[in-house]
C-alpha positions as CSV (number, residue, x, y, z in Angstrom):
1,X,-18.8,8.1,6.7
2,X,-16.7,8.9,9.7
3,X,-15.0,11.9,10.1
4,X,-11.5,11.5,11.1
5,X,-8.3,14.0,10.2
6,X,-7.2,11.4,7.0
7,X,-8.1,11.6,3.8
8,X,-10.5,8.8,3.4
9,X,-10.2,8.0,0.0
10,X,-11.7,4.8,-2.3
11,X,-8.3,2.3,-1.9
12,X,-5.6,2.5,-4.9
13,X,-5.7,0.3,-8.2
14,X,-1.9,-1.3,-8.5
15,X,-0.8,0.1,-12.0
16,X,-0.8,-3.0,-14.4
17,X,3.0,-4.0,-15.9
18,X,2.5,-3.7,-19.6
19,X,6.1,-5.1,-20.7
20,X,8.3,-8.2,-19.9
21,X,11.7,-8.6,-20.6
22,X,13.3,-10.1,-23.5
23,X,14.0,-13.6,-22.7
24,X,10.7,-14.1,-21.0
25,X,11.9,-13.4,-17.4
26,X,10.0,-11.3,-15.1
27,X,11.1,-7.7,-14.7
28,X,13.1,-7.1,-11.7
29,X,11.4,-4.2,-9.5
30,X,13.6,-1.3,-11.4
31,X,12.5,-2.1,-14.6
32,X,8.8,-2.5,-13.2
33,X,9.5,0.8,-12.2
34,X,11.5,2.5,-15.1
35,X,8.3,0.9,-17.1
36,X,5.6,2.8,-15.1
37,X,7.5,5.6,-14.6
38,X,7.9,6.2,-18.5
39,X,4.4,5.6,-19.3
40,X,3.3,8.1,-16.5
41,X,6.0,10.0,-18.0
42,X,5.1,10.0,-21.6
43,X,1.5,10.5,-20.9
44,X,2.2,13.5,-18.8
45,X,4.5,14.9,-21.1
46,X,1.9,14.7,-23.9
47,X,-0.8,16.3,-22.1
48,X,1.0,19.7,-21.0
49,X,3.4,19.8,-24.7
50,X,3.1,22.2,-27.2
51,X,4.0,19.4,-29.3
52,X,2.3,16.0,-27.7
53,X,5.2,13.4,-29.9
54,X,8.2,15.8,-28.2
55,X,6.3,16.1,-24.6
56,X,5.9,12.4,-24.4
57,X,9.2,11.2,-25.5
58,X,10.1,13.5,-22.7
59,X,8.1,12.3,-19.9
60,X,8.9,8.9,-20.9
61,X,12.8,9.3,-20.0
62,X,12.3,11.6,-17.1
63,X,9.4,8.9,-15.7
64,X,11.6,5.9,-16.8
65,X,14.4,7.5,-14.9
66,X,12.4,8.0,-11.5
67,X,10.0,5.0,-11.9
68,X,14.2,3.5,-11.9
69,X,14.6,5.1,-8.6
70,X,11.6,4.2,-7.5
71,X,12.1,0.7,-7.7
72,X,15.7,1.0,-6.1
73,X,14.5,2.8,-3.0
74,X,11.4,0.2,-2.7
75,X,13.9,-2.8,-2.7
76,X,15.9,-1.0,0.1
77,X,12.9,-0.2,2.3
78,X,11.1,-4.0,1.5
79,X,14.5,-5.3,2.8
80,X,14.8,-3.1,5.9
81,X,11.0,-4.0,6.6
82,X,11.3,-8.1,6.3
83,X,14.2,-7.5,8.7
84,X,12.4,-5.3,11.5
85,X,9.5,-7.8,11.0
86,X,11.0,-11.1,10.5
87,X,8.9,-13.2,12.8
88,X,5.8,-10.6,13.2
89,X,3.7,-12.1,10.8
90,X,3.1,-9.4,8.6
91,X,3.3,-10.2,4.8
92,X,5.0,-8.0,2.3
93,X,5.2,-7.3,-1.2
94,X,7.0,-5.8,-3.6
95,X,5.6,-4.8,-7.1
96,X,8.1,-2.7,-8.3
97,X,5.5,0.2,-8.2
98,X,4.3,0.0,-4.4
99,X,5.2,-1.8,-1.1
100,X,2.2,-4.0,0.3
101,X,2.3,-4.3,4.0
102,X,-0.2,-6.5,5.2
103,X,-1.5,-7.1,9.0
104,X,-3.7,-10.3,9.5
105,X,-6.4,-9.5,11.3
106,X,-5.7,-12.3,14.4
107,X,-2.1,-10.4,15.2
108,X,-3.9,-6.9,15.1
109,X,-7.1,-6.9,17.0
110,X,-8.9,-9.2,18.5
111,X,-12.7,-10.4,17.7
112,X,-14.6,-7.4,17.0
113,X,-12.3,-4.8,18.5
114,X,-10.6,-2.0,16.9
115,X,-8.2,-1.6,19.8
116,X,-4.9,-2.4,18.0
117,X,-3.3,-6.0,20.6
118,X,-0.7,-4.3,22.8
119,X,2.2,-7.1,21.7
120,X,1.4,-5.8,17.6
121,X,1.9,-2.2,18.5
122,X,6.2,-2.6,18.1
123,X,5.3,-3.6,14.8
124,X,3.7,-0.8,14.2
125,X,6.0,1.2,15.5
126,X,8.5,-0.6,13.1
127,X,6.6,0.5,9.9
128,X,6.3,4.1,11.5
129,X,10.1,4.3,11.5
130,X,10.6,3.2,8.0
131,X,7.7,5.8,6.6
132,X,9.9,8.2,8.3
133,X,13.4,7.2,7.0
134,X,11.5,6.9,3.5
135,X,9.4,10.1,3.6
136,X,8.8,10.4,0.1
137,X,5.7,8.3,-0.5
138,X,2.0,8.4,-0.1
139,X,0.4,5.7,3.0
140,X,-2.9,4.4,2.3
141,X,-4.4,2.1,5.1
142,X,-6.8,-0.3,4.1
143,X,-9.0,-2.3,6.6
144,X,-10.5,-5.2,5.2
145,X,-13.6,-7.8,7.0
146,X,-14.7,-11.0,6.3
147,X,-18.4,-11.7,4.9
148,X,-20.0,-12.7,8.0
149,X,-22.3,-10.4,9.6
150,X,-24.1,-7.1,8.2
151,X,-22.5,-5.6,5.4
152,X,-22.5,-1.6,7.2
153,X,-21.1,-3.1,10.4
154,X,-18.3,-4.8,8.0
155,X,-17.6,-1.7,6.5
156,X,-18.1,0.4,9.6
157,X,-15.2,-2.0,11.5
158,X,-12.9,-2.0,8.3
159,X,-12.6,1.7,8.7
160,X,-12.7,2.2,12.5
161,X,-9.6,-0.6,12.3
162,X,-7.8,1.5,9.5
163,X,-8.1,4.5,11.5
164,X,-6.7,2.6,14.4
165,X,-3.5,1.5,12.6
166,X,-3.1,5.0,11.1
167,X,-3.6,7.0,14.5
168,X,-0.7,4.5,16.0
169,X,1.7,5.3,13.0
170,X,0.3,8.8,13.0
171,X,1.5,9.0,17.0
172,X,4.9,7.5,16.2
173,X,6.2,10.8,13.8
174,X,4.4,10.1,10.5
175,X,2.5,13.0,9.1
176,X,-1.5,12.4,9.1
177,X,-1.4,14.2,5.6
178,X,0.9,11.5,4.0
179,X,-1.8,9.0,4.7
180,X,-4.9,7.9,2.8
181,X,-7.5,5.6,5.1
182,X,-10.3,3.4,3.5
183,X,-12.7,1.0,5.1
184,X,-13.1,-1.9,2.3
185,X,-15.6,-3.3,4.5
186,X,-16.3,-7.0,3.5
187,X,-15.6,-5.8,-0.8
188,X,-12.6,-7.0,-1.7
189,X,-11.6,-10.3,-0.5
190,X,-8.3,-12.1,-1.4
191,X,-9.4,-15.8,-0.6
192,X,-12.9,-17.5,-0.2
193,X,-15.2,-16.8,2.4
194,X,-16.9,-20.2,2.1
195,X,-14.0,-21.7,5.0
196,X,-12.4,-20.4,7.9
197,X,-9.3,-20.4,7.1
198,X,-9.7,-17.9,3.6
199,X,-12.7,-15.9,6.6
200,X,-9.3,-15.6,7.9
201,X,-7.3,-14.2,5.4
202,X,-9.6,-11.6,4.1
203,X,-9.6,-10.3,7.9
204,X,-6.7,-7.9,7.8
205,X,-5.5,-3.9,7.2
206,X,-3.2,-3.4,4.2
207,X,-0.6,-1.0,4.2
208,X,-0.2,0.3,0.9
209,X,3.5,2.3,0.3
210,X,4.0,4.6,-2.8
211,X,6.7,6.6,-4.2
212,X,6.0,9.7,-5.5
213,X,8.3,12.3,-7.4
């Protein structure tokens, strides 16, 4: 594996909801939060607690009350992003746990390169500013290939791609330490890669955005 100055790290499972609300709506991104946050909570309470009932029912308010928080400050940064980006191209999601900022691959690089397309690099700059305004979170970078061609060049030019997104964010005032970079190589598609157009949509870097305490 290539040696850069990030972490390269396997990419982050999103934590699974394990509640809904009463009447059968879905939870709103605080209490997707306040959920995680208590059962992160409770389970680390349990496992440092003299008395594991006490510890956990301990955790689980302090966690519900920051997994709370977390969900309010991901709301304000999702907003701030879809408004700095409206037009770009870039997708985003909101879980309640974790922003998901994703970069198809044909407004990010062209064929084969992993030089980042001069006109995408605002964007990026864009993202850059929010990490900074919302400093509290951990970045993981995710570059992501198609099927076609060998699987070690696919993985190879998932990473070298991830690295190029990170190194422009990195240049614009976020610290390299805040950021996690993975090449996921030709693994983990999101649509088929029987037709073009899903080739096209498992071509892309993900920008993964979590709060921590």
């Amino acid at each position: 594996m290539r040696m850069t100055k990030y972490r390269i790290v396997p990419a982050l499972g999103v934590v699974a909801i394990l509640a809904a609300c009463a009447e059968g709506q879905e939870p709103n991104n605080r209490v997707t939060g306040s959920i995680a946050g208590a059962l992160a909570g409770a389970a680390a309470g349990a496992a440092i607690a003299d008395n594991d009932q006490r510890g956990a029912i301990i955790g689980g308010i302090l966690g519900g009350i920051a997994g709370g928080a977390y969900g309010d400050f991901l709301d304000q940064q999702e907003a701030e992003l879809r408004r700095d980006l409206e037009g770009s191209g870039v997708g985003i999601e909101n879980t309640g746990q974790e922003l998901i900022v994703t970069l198809p691959n044909a407004i990010t690089f062209a064929v084969d390169s992993t030089t980042v397309r001069p006109a995408f690099r605002n964007d990026l700059v864009q993202i850059a500013q929010s990490l900074i305004a919302y400093p509290n979170s951990i970045v993981e970078i995710t570059g992501h290939t198609d099927s076609d061609g060998p699987t070690a060049y696919n993985q190879d030019l998932s990473e070298r791609r991830a690295i190029a997104v990170a190194d422009i964010i990195a240049a614009n005032g976020v610290p390299a330490s805040r950021m996690r970079v993975f090449g996921g190589g030709e693994q983990f598609p999101i649509a088929t890669n029987e037709t073009e157009a899903g080739k096209a949509q498992n071509r892309r870097v993900e920008i993964v955005i979590t709060p921590q305490g």
